[in-house]
C-alpha positions as CSV (number, residue, x, y, z in Angstrom):
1,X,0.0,0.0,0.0
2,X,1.4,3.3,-0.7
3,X,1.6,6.1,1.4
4,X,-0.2,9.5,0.4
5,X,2.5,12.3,0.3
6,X,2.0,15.3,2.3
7,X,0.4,17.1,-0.4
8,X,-2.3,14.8,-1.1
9,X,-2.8,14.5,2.9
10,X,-3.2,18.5,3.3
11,X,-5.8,18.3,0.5
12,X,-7.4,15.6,2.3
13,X,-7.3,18.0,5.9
14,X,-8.8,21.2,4.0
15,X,-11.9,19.3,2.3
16,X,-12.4,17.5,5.8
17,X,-12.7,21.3,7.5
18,X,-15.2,22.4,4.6
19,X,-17.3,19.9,4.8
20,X,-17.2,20.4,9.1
21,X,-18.0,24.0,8.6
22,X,-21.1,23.3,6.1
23,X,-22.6,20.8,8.6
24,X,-22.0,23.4,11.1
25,X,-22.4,26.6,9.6
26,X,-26.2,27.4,11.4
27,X,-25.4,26.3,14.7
28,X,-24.3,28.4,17.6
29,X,-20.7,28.7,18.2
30,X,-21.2,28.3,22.1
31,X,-22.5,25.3,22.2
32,X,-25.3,22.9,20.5
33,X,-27.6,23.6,23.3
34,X,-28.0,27.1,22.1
35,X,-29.7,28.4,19.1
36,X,-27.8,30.4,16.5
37,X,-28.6,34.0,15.6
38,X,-30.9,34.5,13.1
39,X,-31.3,37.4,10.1
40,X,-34.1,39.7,10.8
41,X,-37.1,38.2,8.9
42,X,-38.5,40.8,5.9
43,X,-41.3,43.0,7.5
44,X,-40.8,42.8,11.3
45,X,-40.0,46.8,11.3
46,X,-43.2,47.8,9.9
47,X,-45.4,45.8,12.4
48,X,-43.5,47.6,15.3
49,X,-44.5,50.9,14.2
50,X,-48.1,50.2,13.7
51,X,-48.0,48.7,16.8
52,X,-46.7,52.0,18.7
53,X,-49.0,54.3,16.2
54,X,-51.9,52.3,17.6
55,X,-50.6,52.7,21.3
56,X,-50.6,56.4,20.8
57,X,-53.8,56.7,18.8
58,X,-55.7,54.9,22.2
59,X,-53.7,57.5,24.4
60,X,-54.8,60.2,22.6
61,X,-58.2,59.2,22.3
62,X,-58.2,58.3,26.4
63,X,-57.0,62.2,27.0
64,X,-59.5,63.5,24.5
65,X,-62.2,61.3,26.8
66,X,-61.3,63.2,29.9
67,X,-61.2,66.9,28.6
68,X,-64.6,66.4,27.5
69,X,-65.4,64.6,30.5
70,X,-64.0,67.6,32.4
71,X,-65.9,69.9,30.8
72,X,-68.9,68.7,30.9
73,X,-68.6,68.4,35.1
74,X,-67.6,72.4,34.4
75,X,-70.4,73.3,32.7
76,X,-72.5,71.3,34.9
77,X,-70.8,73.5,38.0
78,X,-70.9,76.2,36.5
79,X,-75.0,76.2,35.8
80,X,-75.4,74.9,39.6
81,X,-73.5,77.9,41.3
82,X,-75.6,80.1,38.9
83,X,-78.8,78.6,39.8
84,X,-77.8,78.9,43.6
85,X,-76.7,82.8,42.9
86,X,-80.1,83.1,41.1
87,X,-82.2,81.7,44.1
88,X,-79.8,83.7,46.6
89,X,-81.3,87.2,44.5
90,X,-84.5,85.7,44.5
91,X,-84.7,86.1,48.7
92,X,-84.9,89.7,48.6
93,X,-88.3,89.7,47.1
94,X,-89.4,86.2,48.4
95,X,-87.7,85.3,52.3
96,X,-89.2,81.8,52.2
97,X,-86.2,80.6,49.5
98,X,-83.8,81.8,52.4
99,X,-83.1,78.4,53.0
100,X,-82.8,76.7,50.4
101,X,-79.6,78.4,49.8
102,X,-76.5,76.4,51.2
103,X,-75.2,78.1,54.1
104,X,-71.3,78.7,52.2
105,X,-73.3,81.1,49.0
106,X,-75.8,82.7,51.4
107,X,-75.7,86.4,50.4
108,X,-79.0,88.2,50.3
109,X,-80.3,85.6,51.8
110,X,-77.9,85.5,55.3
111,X,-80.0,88.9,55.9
112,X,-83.1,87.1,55.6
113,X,-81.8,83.9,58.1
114,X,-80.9,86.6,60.1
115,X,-84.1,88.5,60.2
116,X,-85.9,85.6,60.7
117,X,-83.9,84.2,63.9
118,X,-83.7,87.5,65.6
119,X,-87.8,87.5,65.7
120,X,-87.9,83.4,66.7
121,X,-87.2,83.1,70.7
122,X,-83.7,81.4,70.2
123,X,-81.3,84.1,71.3
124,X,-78.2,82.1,70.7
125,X,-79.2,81.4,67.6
126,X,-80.2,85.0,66.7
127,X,-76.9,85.7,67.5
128,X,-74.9,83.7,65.4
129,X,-77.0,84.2,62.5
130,X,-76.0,88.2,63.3
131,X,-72.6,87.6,63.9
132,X,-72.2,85.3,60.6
133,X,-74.0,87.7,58.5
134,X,-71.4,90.6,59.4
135,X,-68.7,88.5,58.9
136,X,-69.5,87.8,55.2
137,X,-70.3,91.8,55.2
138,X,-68.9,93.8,57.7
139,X,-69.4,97.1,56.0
140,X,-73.6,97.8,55.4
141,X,-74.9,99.8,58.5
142,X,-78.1,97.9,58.4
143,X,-76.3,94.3,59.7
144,X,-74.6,95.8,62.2
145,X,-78.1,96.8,63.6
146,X,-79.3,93.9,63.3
147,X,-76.0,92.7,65.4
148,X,-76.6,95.2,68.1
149,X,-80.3,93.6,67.9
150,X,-78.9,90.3,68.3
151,X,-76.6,91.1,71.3
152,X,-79.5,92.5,72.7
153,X,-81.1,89.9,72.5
154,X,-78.1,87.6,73.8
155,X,-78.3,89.8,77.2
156,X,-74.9,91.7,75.5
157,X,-76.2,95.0,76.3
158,X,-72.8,96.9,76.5
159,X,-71.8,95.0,73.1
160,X,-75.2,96.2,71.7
161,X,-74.4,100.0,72.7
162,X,-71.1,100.2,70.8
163,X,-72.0,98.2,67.8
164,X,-74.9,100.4,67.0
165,X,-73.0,103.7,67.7
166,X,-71.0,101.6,65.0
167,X,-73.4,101.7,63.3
168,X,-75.4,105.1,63.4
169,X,-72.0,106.6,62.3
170,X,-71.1,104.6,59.4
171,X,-75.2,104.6,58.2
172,X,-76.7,108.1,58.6
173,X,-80.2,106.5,57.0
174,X,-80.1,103.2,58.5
175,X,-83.5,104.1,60.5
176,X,-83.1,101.7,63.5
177,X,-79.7,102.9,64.7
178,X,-80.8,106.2,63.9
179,X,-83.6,105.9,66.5
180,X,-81.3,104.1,68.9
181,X,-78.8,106.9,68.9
182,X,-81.5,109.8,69.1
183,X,-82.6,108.1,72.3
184,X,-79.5,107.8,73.9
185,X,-78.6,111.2,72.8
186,X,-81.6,112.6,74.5
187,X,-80.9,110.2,77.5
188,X,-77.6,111.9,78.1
189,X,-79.3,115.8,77.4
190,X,-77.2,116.3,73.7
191,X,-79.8,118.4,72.2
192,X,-77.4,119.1,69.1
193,X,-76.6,115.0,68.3
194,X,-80.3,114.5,69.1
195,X,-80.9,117.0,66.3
196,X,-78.4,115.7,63.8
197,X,-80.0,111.8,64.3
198,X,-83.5,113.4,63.8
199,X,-82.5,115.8,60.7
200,X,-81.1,111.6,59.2
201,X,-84.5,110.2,59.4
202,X,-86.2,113.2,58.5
203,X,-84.3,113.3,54.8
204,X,-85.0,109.6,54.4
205,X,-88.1,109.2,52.5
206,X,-88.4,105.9,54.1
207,X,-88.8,106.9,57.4
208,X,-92.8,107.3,58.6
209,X,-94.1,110.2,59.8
210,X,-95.7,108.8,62.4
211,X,-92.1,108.5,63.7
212,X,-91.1,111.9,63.0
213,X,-94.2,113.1,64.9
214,X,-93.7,110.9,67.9
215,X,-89.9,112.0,68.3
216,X,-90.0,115.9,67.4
217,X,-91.1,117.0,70.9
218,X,-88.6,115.8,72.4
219,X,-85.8,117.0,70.2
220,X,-87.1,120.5,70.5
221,X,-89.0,120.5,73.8
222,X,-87.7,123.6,75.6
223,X,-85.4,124.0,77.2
224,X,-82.2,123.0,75.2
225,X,-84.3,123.9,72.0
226,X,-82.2,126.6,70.8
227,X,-79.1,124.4,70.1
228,X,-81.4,121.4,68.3
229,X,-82.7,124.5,65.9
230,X,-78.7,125.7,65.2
231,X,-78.2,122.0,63.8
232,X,-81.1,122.2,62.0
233,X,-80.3,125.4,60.3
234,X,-77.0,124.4,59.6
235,X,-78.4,121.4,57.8
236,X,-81.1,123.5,55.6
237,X,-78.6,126.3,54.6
238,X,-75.7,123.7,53.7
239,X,-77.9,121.6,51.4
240,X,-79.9,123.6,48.9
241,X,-81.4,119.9,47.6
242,X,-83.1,119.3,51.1
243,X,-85.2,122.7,51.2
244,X,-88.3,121.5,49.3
245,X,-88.3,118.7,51.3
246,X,-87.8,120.7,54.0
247,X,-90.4,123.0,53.3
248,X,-93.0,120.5,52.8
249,X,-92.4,117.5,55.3
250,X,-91.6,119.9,58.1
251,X,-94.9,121.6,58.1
252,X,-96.4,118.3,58.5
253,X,-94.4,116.5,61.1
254,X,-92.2,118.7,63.4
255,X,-93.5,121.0,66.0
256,X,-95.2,123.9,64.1
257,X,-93.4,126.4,66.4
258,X,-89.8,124.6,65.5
259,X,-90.3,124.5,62.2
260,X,-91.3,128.4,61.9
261,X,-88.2,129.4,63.5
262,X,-85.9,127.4,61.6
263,X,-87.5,128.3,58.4
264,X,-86.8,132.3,59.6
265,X,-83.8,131.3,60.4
266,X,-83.0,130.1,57.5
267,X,-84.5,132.6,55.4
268,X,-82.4,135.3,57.9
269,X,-79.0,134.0,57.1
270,X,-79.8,133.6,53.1
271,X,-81.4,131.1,52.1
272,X,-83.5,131.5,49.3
273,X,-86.9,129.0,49.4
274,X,-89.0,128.4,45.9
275,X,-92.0,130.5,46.6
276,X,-94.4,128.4,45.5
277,X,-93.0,125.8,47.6
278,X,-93.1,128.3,50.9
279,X,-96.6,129.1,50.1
280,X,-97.7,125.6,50.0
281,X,-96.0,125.0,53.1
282,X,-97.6,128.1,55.0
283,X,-101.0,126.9,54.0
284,X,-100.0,123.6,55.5
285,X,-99.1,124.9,59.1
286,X,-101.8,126.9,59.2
287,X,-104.1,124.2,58.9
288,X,-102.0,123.0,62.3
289,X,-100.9,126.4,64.4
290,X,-102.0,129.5,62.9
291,X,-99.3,131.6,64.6
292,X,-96.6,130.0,63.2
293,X,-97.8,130.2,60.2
294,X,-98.2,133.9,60.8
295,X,-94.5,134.5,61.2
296,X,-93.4,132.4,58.7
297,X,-95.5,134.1,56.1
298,X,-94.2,137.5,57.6
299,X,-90.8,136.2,57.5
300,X,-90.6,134.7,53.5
301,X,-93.1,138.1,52.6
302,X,-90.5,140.4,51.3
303,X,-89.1,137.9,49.1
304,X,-92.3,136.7,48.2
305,X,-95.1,139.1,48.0
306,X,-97.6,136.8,47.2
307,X,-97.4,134.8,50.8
308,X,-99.4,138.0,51.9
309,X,-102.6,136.7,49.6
């Protein structure tokens, strides 16, 4: 048998190694356990994408859900609070909706809960309502009367004092703590702040005449009347708008002699009064004191003539 040279043994080695490496060419080079790795199969890329425009698409259609979602519940809020503010108006004309207001939007209708529990016999309750209604409006003259009314009420009678001098000097026509401070004025002899409270409900169309009749004696009861007359002068002359009024509500409800010395005394220091106006009121206190009327109508008679007819 011969033996193969070296060349024909190489050639032998290098087909053996080819043919090894197409047997193996597929499998792993770590081991047969293991799979080998693959080419990327055609299309894979594509189905990635539409799988994350898809993803997106859903987000974006989940966020879309929620803004309209959101505001709807706004709108929704929105008409409620309107609704409430609506009914809240509503009390001023009609007190019975006072309740159905929640307590946190009461406005208009606090004054009504308010009015209500100060005439109920509940005193603590009075009170609260008071003292809640002038914390949500601490500035209107007319709830801190109905504060001092509520103290009151409550027994506070030193807290009711100040709060409605509080009151009477931050509201000159709220009527109640006009009245309260006349009285007290009078109680402590101050014929001139007397005069000033009762001049306030006198210019307030509001205020009845009944009233005005009732506390007129004893603003200008004598003695002291001289320095209640100064404050009403005062008054006449510095307000040129307040003289028809003047003319004709004070010939019907203050003390006929009172009001015919403060008219001369107001015609005295220049004050010039609508004669038709003065006439009419003549003719009015003369239907109550005839003298006073007399010496008004000699008074306003140079000026005008025809207050002698």
């Amino acid at each position: 048998m011969d033996t193969p040279s070296s060349f024909q043994t190489d050639s032998l080695i290098a087909e053996d190694i080819d043919a090894y490496l197409r047997q193996h060419q597929h499998k792993s080079p770590i081991g047969d356990g293991l799979p080998s790795a693959q080419p990327d199969r055609p299309g894979d890329g594509g189905v990635c994408l539409a799988a994350a425009r898809a993803h997106r698409h859903r987000d974006v259609e989940r966020a879309r859900m929620i803004a309209r979602i959101l505001w709807f519940a706004a709108l929704v809020v929105v008409a409620l609070v309107t609704a409430v503010l609506q009914v809240d108006k509503q009390t001023e004309t009609s007190p019975a909706l006072a309740p159905l207001v929640p307590a946190p939007m009461r406005n208009y209708a606090q004054t009504r809960i308010t009015a209500a529990a100060l005439e109920s016999d509940d005193p603590k309750a009075a009170l609260a309502e008071a003292e809640r209604l002038v914390r949500r409006r601490p500035l209107p003259a007319e709830y801190l009367t109905l504060l001092a009314v509520g103290q009151a009420k409550a027994g506070q009678d030193k807290k009711a004092a100040e709060t409605i001098q509080v009151a009477a000097r931050r509201g000159w026509r709220e009527p109640l703590a006009q009245v309260a401070m006349l009285r007290l004025a009078l109680a402590n002899a101050d014929r001139p702040e007397a005069a000033r409270r009762y001049a306030a409900l006198f210019l307030r169309d509001a205020t009845p005449d009944a009233l005005l009749l009732e506390l007129g004696p004893a603003v200008f009861a004598e003695p002291g009347a001289a320095s209640a007359h100064v404050t009403i002068v005062a008054v006449v002359v510095g307000g040129e708008r307040w003289h028809a009024t003047f003319l004709r509500r004070g010939a019907r409800v203050m003390p006929p002699a009172a009001f015919a010395a403060i008219a001369q005394a107001s015609i005295a220091r220049g004050v010039r009064f609508d004669c038709k106006v003065l006439k009419i009121s003549v003719d009015s206190l003369a239907r109550r004191d005839g003298a006073a009327a007399a010496s008004l109508r000699a008074a306003g008679v140079k000026r005008c003539p025809k207050l002698g007819v």
